[in-house]
C-alpha positions in Angstrom: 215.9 23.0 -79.4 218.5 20.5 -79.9 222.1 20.4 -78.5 224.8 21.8 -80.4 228.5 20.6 -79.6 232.0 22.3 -79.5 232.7 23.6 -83.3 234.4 21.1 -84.9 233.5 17.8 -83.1 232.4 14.8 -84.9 229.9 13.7 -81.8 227.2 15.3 -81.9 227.0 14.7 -78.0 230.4 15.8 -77.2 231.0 17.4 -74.3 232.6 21.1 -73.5 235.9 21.3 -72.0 238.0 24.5 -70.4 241.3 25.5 -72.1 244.6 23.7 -70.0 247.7 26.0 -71.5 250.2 23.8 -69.4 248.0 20.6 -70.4 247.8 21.6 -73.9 243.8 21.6 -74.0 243.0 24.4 -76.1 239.4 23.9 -74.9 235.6 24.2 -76.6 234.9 26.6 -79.2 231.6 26.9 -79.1 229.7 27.1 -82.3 226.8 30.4 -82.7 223.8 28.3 -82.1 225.0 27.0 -78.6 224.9 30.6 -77.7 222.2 32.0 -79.6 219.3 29.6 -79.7 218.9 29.1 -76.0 218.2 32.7 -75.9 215.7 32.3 -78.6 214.4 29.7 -76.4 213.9 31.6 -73.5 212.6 34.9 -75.1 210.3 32.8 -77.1 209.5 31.3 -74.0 208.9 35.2 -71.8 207.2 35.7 -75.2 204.8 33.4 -74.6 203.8 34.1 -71.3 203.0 37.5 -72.4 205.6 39.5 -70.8 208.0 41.8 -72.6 211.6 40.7 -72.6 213.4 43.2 -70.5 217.3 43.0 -70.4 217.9 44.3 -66.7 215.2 42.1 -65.0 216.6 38.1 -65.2 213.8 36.6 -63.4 211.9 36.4 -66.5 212.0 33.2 -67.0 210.9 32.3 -64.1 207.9 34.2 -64.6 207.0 33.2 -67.7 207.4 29.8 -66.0 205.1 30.3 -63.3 202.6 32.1 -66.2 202.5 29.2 -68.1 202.4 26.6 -65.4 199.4 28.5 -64.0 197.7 28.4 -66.7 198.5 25.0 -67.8 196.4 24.2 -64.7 193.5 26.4 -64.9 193.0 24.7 -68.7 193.6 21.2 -67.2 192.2 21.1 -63.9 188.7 22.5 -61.9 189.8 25.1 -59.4 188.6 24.5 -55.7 186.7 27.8 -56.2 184.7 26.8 -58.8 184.4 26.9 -62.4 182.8 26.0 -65.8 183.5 22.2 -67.2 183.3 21.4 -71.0 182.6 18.1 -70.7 180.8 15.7 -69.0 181.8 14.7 -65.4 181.6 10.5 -65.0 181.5 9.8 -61.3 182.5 6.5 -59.9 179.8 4.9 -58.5 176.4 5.8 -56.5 176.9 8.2 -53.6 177.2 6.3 -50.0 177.4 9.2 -47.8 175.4 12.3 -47.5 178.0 14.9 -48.7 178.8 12.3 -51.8 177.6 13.8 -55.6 175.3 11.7 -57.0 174.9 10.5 -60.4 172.4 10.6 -62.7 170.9 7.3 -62.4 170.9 7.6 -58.7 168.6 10.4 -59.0 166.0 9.0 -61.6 166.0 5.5 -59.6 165.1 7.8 -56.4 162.8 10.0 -57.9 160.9 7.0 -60.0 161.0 4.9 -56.3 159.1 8.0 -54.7 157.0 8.8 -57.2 155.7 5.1 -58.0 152.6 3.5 -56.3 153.7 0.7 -54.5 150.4 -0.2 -54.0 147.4 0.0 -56.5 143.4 -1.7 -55.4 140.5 -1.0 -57.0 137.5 -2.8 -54.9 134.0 -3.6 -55.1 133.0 -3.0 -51.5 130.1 -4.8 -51.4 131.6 -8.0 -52.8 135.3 -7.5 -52.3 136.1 -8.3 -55.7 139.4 -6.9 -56.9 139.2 -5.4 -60.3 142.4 -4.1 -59.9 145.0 -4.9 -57.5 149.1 -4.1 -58.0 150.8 -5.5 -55.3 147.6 -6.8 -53.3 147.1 -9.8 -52.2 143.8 -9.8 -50.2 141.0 -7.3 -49.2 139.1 -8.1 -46.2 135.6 -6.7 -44.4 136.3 -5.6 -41.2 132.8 -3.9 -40.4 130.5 -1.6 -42.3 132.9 1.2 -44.3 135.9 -0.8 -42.5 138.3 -3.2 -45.1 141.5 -4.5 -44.6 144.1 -4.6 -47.6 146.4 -7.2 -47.6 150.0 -6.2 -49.8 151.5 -9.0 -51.7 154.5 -8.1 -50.6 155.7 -6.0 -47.5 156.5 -2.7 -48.3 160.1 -1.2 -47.0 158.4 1.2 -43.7 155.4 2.3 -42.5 156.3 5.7 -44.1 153.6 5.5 -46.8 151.0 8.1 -48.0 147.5 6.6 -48.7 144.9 8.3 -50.9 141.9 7.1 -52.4 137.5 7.3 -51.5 134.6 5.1 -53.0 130.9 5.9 -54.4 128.5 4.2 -55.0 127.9 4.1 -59.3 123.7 2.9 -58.3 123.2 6.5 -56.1 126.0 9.7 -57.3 125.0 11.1 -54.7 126.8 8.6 -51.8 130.4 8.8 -51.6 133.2 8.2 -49.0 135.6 9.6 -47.5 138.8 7.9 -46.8 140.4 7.6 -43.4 143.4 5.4 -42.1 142.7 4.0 -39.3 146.1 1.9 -39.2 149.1 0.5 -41.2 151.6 -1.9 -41.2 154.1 -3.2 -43.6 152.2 -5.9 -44.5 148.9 -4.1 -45.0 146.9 -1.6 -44.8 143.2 -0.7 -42.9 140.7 1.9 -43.9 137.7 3.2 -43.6 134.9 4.7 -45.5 132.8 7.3 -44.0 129.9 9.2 -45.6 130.5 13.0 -45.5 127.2 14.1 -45.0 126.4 12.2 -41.9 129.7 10.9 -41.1 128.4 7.2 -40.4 130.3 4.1 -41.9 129.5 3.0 -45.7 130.1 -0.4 -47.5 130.6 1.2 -51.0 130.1 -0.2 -54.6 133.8 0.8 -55.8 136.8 1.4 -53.7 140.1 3.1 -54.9 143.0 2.8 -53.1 146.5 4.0 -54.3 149.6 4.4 -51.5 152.7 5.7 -52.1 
């Protein structure tokens, strides 16, 4: 909608004046679209708010405002209550407080840190040769069935789960249970019992694995 001036003025933004007999001001004719097309506007308008223009009710504007408004914001904005996004949802940063959403990578980076050995040692018990060792720097005999692995670097708590035995590959029949008999950040001690007479065993091979 654009404005429309008095008929017959040569500014397109001239203004409206009242007649003044004793001023001689004959005063603004105004043309047909001044009056018609802001009604065309505002029933177009009640139109579109899907009400029904009614000529005794002149709060329909407003309504249709408030319809349209209201909806403007249901299409624009995620009500408190809930509802269904179309696109993706890009958060800041990490979460720092226990309420906060987290994002995507904070959850993969957690899951992968509490699913991941932090600690991996394959040992001949005999000889204390590490054939495999992640994150070990040492194993030590403390006794018959008792060693002592030493971690390369500390792990974060004391929190850790431990799992592992040992057998001996010369006699299937011998194997060991796994007990922890203590744990620090820094290592680790075990030992290795045999199940059917619960007595202390040095074992051939020795597999270790903490999370």
């Amino acid at each position: 909608m654009k404005y429309n001036p008095p008929f017959g003025s040569n500014d397109p933004d001239s203004i409206y004046v009242d007649r003044n007999t004793p001023g001689a001001v004959s005063g603004s004719v105004p043309p047909a679209p001044a009056i018609e097309h802001p009604q065309r506007e505002i029933v177009n308008a009640i139109l579109a708010a899907g009400l029904t223009p009614d000529g005794n009710d002149l709060s329909q504007l407003t309504q249709a405002i408030s319809v349209i408004a209201a909806a403007a914001v249901l299409d624009d904005y995620l009500q408190k209550a809930g509802g269904t996004m179309t696109g993706s949802l890009i958060l800041n940063a990490d979460p720092t407080a226990a309420l906060h959403a987290a994002t995507k990578q904070y959850v993969d980076a957690t899951s992968a840190a509490l699913y991941t050995a932090k600690v991996v040692c394959r040992f001949d018990g005999l000889t204390l040769d590490v054939q495999r060792g992640e994150n070990v720097s040492s194993v030590v005999n403390d006794g018959a069935g008792l060693y002592t692995i030493n971690f390369a670097t500390n792990l974060p708590d004391t929190n850790y789960v431990v799992v592992g035995g040992g057998y001996d590959s010369t006699d299937p029949a011998i194997d060991g249970f796994l007990q922890v008999t203590s744990r620090t950040v820094s290592s680790v001690a075990i030992r290795l019992n045999d199940p059917t007479n619960n007595i202390r065993r040095d074992l051939q091979t020795v597999d270790v694995v903490i999370f």
